[in-house]
N, C-alpha and C positions, 0 to 999 in steps of 0.2 A: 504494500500500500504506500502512495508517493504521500511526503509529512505535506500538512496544511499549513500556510503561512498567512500572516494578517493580510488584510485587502490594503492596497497602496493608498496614499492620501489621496486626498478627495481632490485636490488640482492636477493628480495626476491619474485619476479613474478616465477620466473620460476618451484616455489614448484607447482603453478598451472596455467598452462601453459595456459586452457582455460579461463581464469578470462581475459590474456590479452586487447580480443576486448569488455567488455563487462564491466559496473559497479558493483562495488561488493558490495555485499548486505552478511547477515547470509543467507540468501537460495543459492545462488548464490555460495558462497564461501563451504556451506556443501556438497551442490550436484554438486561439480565440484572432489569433490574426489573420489579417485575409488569407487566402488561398495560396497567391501568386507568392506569398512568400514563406509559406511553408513548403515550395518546391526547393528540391534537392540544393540546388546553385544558393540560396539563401538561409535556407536552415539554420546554418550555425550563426550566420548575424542574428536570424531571429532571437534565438537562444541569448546571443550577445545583449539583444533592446533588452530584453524580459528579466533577463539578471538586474540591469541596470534602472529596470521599473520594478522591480521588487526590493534592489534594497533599502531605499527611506523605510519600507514597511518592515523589514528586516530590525534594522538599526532600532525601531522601535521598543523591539525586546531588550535593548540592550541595557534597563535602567537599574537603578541602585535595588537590588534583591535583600532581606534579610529575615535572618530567620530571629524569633527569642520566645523564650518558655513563659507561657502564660500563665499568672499562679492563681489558679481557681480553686477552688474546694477540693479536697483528695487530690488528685494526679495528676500534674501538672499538664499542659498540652503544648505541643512545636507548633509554630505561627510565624508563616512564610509571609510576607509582607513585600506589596509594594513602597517605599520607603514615601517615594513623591506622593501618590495621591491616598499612600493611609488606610491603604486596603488590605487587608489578611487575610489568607485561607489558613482554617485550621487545619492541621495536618494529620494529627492523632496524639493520645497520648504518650507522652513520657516513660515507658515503661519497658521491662525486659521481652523478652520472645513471646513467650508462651501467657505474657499477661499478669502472673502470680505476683510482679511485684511491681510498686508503679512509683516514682519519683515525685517528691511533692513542693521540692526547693532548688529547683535546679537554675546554677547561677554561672553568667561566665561563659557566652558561646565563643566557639572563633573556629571558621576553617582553617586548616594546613593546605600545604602547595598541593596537595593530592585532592582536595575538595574532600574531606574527611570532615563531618563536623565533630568539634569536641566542646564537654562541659562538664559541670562539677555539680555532685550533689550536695548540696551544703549540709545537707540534715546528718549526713556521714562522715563527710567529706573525704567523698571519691570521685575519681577520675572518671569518668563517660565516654563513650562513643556513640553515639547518634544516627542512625539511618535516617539521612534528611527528608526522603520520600516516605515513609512512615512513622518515625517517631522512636520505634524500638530501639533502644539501649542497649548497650554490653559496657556492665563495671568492668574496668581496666585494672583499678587497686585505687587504696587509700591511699591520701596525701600526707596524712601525720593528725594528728589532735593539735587541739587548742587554737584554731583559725576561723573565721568567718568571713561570709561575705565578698565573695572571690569574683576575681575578673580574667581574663584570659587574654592572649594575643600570643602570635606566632609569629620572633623575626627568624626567617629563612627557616631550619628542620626544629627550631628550638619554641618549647612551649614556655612562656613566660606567664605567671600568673600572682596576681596583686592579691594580698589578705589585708582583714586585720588580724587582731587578737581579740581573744574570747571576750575578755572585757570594752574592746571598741577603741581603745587608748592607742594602739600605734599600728601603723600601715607600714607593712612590707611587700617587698618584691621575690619571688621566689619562680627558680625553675623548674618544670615539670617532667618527668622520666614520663614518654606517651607509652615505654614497657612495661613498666612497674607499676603508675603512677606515682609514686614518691616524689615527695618535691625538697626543695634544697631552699635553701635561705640566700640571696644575694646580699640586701641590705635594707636598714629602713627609711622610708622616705623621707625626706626634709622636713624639718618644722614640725615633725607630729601629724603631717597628712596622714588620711585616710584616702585613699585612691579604692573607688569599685570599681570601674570599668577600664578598660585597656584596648588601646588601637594601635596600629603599626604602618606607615607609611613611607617610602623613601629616604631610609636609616633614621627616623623617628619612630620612638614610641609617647604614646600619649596617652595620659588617665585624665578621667575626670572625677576631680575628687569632693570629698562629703561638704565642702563651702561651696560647690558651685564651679568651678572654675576649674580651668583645663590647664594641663601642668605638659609638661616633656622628661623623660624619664632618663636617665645616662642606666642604660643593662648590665653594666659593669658594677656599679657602685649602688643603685635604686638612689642618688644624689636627683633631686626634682628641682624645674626651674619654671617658676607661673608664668603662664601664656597670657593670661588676661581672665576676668571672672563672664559669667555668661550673660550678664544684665539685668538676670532676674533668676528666681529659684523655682526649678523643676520641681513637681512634687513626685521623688525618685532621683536615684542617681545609680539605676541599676542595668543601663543600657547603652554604649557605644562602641564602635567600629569604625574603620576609615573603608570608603572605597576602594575597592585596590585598583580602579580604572582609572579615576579619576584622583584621589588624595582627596577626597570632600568626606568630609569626618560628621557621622553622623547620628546621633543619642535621640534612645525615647524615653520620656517621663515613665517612672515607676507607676503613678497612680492615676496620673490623666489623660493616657493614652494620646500623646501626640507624638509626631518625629518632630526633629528639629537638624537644623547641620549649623555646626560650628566653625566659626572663623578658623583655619591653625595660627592666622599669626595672630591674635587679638581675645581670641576665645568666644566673644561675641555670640550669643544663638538666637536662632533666627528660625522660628515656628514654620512648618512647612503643611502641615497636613496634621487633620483629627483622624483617629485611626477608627476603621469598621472592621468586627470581625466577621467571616462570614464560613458560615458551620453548618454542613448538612442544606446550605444552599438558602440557609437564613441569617440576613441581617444582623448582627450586634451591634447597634452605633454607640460608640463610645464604648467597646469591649468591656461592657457590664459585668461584672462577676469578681475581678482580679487584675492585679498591674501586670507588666511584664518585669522579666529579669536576665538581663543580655541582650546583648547581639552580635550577630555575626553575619556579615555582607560575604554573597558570595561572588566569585569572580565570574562575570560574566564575557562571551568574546566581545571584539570590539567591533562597531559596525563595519570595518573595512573586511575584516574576518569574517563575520557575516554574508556579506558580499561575495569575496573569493568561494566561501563554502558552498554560496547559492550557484553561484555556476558551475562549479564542481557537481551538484547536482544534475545541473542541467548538460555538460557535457557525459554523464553516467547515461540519461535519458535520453537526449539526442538520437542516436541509432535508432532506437526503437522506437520514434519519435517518427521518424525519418523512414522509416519502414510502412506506417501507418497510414503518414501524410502521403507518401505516392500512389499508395491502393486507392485513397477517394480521387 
């Protein structure tokens, strides 16, 4: 079966007019051109227009994806998120294979360079693995006692991850064995920060910590340097990630369900979207129930990637395309 792609924008439907009521696909979009040029001698330009009329529609997909654990009554649930316009599909809950056991605090998402998601169960505090299309779990191990409140981020194969202490009093940076789960102590953060979230961009790492304000972290030492405060106070500070496409750093409120993206040089945030959650094909607005806790942006291709892939398609199909078109 050829995959379905978005229908092209609208200043650009009308090159074919019958694509309108229908999804566009390379057959869909070759054989909706006239005749004359799905003969042999043209084909592959055709193929050429179509790629280059479907990628805006392509590109479209390419926007800030994130995943974070929404903390509801019992078992937490994964909630895939469009970051821009605030929209989430639940994904399932938080819980091992077979169901028996379900995760009810889990904090601290971040993919690895493999698209692996991982998190921490704070209730334990253990290490996760996360099946992003379903939700199911596999504990990796424990991290050690006496931590709270964890944040995660990935520079290069190394899992980094921000605590506090059981009493709230100091924030550390520590790294995490994705073998074992064990984690190590690096240092603690400047000044008595409390850092819960963690993002990693472009040999930056960045927390956003319990005042508000977004800090930069040295991974050697956990030595912190404030970026600026955010303007005002999120209700939460259990949510951010950077883009890895972009470097646009982006946190959701624990309790009011909005995204926001954050200056990196100034700290600054800036409200983008109230978030909907949407379950079984029903509306939440304002994901009634529970805040979230993390996030983790996944890496999406880039529209030009997009693109090359879309003809890559369409030269796979061509042939048989071309086979088609000369029988009528």
């Amino acid at each position: 079966m050829e995959p379905t792609y978005p229908r092209p924008a609208t200043d650009r439907a009308h090159v074919l007019p019958s694509l309108k009521e229908r999804p566009v696909t390379p057959a869909t979009c070759v054989s909706s051109l006239p005749k004359r040029h799905r003969a042999r001698a043209t084909l592959r330009r055709a193929a050429l227009a179509c790629a280059l009329l479907l990628a805006p529609a392509w590109s479209a997909w390419a926007g800030p994806v994130g995943y974070s654990a929404w903390d509801v009554s019992g078992t937490d649930k994964l909630v895939r998120f469009d970051l821009a316009t605030g929209v989430g599909t639940v994904i399932g809950r938080i819980q091992n294979a077979d169901g028996t056991e379900g995760y009810s605090d889990v904090d601290g998402l971040a993919f690895d360079a493999q698209g692996l998601l991982w998190a921490v169960n704070d209730t334990d505090n253990a290490l996760l693995s996360i099946n992003a299309s379903t939700g199911v779990a596999i504990e990796v191990g424990l991290l050690g006692s006496g931590i709270n409140d964890m944040g995660l981020a990935f520079v290069g194969s190394t899992l980094y991850m921000s605590a506090t202490n059981s009493a709230d009093t100091v924030g550390s940076l520590y790294t995490v064995n994705t073998t074992t789960g064990a984690a190590t102590k690096v240092g603690d953060f400047s000044n008595g920060l409390n850092v819960r979230s963690l993002g990693y961009y472009g040999g930056s790492l960045f927390g956003w910590t319990g005042d508000d304000t977004l800090v930069s972290i040295n991974t050697a030492n956990a030595a912190t340097t404030t970026i600026g405060s955010f303007g005002f106070s999120p209700a939460g500070r259990d949510g951010m990630d950077v883009d890895p496409n972009t470097g646009v750093i982006w946190g959701l409120g624990d309790a009011e369900a909005r995204t926001y993206t954050l200056n990196a040089s100034t700290g600054l945030a800036t409200v983008v979207a109230q978030q909907v959650c949407v379950e079984n094909n029903v509306s939440n607005v304002n994901c009634s129930g529970g805040g979230f806790n993390g996030l983790a942006i996944q890496a999406v291709p880039e529209p030009g990637s997009l693109a090359l892939a879309g003809l890559g398609l369409l030269a796979a199909w061509a042939p048989r395309a071309r086979r088609r078109a000369l029988r009528t």
